[in-house]
Backbone as JSON Lines, residues from 0, in Angstrom:
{"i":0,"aa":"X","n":[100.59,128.82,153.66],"ca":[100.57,130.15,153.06],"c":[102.0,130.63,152.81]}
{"i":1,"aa":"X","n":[101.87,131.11,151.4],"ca":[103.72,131.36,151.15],"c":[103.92,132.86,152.42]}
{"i":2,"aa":"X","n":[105.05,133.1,152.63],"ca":[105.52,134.14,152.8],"c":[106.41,135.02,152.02]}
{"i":3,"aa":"X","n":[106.87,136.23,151.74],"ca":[107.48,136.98,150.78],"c":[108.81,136.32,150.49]}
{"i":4,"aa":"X","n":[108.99,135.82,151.33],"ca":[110.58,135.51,150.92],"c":[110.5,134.0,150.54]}
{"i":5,"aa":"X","n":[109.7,133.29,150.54],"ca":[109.89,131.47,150.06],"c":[110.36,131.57,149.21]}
{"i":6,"aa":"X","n":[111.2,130.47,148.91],"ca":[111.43,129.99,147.43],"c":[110.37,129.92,146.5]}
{"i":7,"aa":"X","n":[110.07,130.47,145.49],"ca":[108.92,130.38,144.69],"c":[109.11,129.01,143.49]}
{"i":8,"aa":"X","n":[109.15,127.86,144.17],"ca":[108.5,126.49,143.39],"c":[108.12,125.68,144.16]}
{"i":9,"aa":"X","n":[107.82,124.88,143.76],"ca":[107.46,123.8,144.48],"c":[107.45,123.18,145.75]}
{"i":10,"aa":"X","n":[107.18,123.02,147.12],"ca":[107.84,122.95,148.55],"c":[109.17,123.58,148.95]}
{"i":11,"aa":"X","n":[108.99,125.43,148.1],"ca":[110.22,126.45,148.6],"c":[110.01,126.57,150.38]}
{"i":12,"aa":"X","n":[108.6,126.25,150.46],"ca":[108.22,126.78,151.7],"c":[108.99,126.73,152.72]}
{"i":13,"aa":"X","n":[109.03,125.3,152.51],"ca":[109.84,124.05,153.76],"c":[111.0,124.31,152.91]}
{"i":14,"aa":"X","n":[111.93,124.58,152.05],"ca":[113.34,124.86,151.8],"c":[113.51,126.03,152.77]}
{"i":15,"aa":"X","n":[112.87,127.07,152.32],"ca":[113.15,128.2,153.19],"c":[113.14,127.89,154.73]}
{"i":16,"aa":"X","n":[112.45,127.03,155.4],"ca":[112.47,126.76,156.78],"c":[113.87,126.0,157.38]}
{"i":17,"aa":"X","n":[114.18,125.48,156.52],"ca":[115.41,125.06,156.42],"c":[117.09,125.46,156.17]}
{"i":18,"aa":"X","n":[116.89,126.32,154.74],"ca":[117.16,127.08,154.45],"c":[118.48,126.49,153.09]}
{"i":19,"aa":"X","n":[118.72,126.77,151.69],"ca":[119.18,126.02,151.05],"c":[120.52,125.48,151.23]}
{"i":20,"aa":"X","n":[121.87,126.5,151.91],"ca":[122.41,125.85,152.16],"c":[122.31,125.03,152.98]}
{"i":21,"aa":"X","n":[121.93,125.07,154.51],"ca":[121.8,123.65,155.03],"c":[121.48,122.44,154.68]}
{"i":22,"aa":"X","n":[120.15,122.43,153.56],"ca":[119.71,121.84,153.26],"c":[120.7,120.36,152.38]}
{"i":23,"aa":"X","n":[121.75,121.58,151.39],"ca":[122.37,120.78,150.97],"c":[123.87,120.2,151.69]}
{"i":24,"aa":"X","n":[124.32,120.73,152.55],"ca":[125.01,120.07,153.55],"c":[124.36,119.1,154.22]}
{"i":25,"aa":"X","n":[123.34,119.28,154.4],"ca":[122.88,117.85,155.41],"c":[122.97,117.15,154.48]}
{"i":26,"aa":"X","n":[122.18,116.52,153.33],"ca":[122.08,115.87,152.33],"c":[123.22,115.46,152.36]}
{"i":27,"aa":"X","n":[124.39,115.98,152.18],"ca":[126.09,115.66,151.47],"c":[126.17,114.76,152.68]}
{"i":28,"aa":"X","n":[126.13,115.29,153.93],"ca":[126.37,114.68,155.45],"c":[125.43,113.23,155.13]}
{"i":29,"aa":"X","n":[124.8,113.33,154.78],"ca":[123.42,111.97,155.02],"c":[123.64,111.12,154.1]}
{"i":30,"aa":"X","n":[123.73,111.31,152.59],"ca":[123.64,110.57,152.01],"c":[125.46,110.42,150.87]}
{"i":31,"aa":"X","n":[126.57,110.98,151.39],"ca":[128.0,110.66,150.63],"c":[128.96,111.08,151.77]}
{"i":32,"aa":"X","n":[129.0,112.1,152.88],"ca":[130.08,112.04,153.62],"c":[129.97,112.54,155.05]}
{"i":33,"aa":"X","n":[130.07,111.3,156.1],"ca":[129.57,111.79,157.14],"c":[130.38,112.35,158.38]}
{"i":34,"aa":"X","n":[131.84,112.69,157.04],"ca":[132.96,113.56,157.92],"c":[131.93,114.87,157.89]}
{"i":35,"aa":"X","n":[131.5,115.04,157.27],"ca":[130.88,116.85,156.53],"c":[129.92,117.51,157.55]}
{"i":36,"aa":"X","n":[130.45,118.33,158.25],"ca":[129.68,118.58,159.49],"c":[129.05,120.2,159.5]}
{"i":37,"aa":"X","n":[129.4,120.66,158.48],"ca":[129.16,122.53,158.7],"c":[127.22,122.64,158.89]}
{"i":38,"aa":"X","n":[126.44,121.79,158.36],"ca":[125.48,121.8,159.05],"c":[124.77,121.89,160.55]}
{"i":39,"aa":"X","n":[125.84,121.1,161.47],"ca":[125.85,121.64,162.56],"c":[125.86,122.66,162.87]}
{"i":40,"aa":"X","n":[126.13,123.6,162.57],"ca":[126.58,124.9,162.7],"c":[125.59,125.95,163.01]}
{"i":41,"aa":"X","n":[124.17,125.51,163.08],"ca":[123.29,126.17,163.28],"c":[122.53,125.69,164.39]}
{"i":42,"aa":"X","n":[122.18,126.24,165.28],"ca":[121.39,125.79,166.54],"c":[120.22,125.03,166.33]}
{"i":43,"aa":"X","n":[119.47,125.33,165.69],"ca":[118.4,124.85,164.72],"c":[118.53,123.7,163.83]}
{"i":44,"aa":"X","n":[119.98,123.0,163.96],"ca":[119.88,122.09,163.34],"c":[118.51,120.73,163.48]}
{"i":45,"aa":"X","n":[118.22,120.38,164.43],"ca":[117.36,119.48,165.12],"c":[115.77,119.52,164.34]}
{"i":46,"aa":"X","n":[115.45,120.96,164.37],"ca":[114.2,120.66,163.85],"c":[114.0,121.26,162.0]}
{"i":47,"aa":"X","n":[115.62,121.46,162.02],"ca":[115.14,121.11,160.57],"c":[115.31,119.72,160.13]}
{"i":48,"aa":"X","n":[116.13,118.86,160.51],"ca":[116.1,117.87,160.7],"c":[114.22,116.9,160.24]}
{"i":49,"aa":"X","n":[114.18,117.61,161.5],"ca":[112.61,117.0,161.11],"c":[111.93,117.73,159.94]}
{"i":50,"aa":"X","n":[111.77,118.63,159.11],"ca":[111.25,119.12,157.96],"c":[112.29,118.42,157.24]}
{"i":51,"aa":"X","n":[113.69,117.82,156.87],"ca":[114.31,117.29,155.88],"c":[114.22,116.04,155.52]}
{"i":52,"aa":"X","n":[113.28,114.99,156.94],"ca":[112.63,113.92,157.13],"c":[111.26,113.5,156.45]}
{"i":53,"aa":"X","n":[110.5,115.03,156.37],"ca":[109.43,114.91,155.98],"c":[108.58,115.97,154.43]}
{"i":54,"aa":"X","n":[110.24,115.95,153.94],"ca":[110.04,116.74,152.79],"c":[110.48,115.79,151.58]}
{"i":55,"aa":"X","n":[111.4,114.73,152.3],"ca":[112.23,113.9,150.56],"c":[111.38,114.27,149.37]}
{"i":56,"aa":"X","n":[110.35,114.06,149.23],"ca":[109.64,114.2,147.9],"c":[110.21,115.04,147.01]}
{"i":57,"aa":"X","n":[110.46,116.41,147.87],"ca":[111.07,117.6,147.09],"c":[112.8,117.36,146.62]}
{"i":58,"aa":"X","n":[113.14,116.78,147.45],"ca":[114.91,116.78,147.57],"c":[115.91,116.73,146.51]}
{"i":59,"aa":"X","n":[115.2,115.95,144.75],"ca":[116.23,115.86,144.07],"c":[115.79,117.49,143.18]}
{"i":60,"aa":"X","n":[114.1,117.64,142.97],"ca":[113.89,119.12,142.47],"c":[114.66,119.77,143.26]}
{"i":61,"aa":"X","n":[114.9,120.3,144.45],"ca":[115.52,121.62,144.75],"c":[117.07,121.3,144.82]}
{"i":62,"aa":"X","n":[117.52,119.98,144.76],"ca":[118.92,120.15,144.42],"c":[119.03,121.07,142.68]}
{"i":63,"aa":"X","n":[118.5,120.34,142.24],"ca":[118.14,120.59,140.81],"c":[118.13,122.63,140.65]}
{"i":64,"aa":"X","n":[117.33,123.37,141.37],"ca":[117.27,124.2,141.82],"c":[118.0,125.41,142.28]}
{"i":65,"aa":"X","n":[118.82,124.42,143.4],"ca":[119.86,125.48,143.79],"c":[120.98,125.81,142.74]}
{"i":66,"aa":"X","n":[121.19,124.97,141.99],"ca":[122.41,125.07,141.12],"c":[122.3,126.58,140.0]}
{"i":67,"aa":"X","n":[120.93,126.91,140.09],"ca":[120.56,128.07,139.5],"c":[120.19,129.06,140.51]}
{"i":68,"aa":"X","n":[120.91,128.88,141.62],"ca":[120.95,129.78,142.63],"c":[122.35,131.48,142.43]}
{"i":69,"aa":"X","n":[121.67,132.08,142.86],"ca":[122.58,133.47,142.8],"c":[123.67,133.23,143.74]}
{"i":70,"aa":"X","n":[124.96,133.18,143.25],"ca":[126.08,132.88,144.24],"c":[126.06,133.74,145.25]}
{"i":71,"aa":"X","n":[125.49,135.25,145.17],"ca":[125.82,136.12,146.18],"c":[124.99,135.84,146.97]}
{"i":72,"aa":"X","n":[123.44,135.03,146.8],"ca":[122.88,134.59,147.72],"c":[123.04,133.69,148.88]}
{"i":73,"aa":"X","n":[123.86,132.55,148.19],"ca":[124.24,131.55,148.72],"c":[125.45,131.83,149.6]}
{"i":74,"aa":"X","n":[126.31,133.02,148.76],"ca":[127.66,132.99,150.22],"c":[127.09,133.74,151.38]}
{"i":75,"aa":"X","n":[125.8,134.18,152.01],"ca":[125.65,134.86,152.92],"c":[125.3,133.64,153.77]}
{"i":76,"aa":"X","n":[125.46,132.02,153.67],"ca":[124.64,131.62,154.96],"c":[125.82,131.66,155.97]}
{"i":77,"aa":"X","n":[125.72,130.94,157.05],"ca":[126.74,131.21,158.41],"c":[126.94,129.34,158.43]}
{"i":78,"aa":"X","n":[127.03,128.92,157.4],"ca":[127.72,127.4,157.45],"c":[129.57,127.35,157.11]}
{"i":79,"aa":"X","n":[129.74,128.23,156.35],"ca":[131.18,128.62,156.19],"c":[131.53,127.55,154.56]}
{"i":80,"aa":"X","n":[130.17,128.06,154.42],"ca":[130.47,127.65,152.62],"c":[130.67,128.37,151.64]}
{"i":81,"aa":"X","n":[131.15,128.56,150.6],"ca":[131.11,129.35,148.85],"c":[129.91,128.48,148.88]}
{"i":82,"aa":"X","n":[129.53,129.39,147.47],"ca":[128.38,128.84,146.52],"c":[129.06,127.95,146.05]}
{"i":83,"aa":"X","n":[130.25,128.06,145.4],"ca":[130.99,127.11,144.55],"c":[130.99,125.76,145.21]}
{"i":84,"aa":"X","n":[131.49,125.66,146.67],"ca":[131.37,124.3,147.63],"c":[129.76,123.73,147.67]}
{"i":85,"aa":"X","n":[128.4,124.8,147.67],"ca":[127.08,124.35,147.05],"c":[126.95,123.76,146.41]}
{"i":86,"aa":"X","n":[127.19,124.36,144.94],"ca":[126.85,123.95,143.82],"c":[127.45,122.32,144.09]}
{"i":87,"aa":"X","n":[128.92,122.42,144.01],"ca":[129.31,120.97,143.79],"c":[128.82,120.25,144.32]}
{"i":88,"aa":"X","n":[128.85,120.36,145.44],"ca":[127.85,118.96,146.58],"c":[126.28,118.67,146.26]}
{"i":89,"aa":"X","n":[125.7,120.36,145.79],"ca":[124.49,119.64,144.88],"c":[124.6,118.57,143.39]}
{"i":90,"aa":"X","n":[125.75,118.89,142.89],"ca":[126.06,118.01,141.66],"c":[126.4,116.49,141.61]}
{"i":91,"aa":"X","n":[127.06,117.11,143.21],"ca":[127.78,115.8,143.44],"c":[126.53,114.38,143.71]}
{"i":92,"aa":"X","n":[125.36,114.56,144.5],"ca":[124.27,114.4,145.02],"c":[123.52,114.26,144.29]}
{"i":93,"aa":"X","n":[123.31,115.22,143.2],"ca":[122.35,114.58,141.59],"c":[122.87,113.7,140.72]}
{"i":94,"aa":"X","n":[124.06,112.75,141.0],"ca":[124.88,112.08,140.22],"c":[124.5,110.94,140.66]}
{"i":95,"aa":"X","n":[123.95,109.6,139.5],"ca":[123.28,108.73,139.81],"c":[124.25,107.33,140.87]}
């Protein structure tokens, strides 16, 4: 069942549980640089972990996604990112 605030597409549900920036820091961490640690940064890292295990399906749509994200949205998470450092690492990550 959505809640008011999900992402409204496709498995926002589980983005939102996660939450987009993390989402795309882990990704950067997992799959191009595993100096890249600001994902840690949340106590909760662990069991999103397990929703980022069991969501791939969604992973290249909501990269796809965030890049049409509201920057002022994105600089409020507590990873110690810009949107601008987002965006790129989502670009970087949709690049074959």
């Amino acid at each position: 069942m959505a809640r008011n605030h999900d992402f409204n597409f496709d498995g926002g549900e589980h983005l939102t549980i996660m939450g987009a920036t993390w989402f795309v820091s882990y990704s950067f961490y997992s799959l191009r640089d595993k100096t890249h640690k600001n994902w840690e940064r949340v106590g909760t890292h662990k069991s999103r972990i397990s929703v980022f295990n069991r969501t791939t399906k969604y992973h290249k749509f909501w990269l796809q996604q965030i890049l049409n994200m509201d920057d002022s949205r994105l600089n409020t998470n507590k990873l110690e990112l810009k949107a601008t450092e987002i965006k790129l690492m989502a670009r970087v990550l949709l690049e074959p």
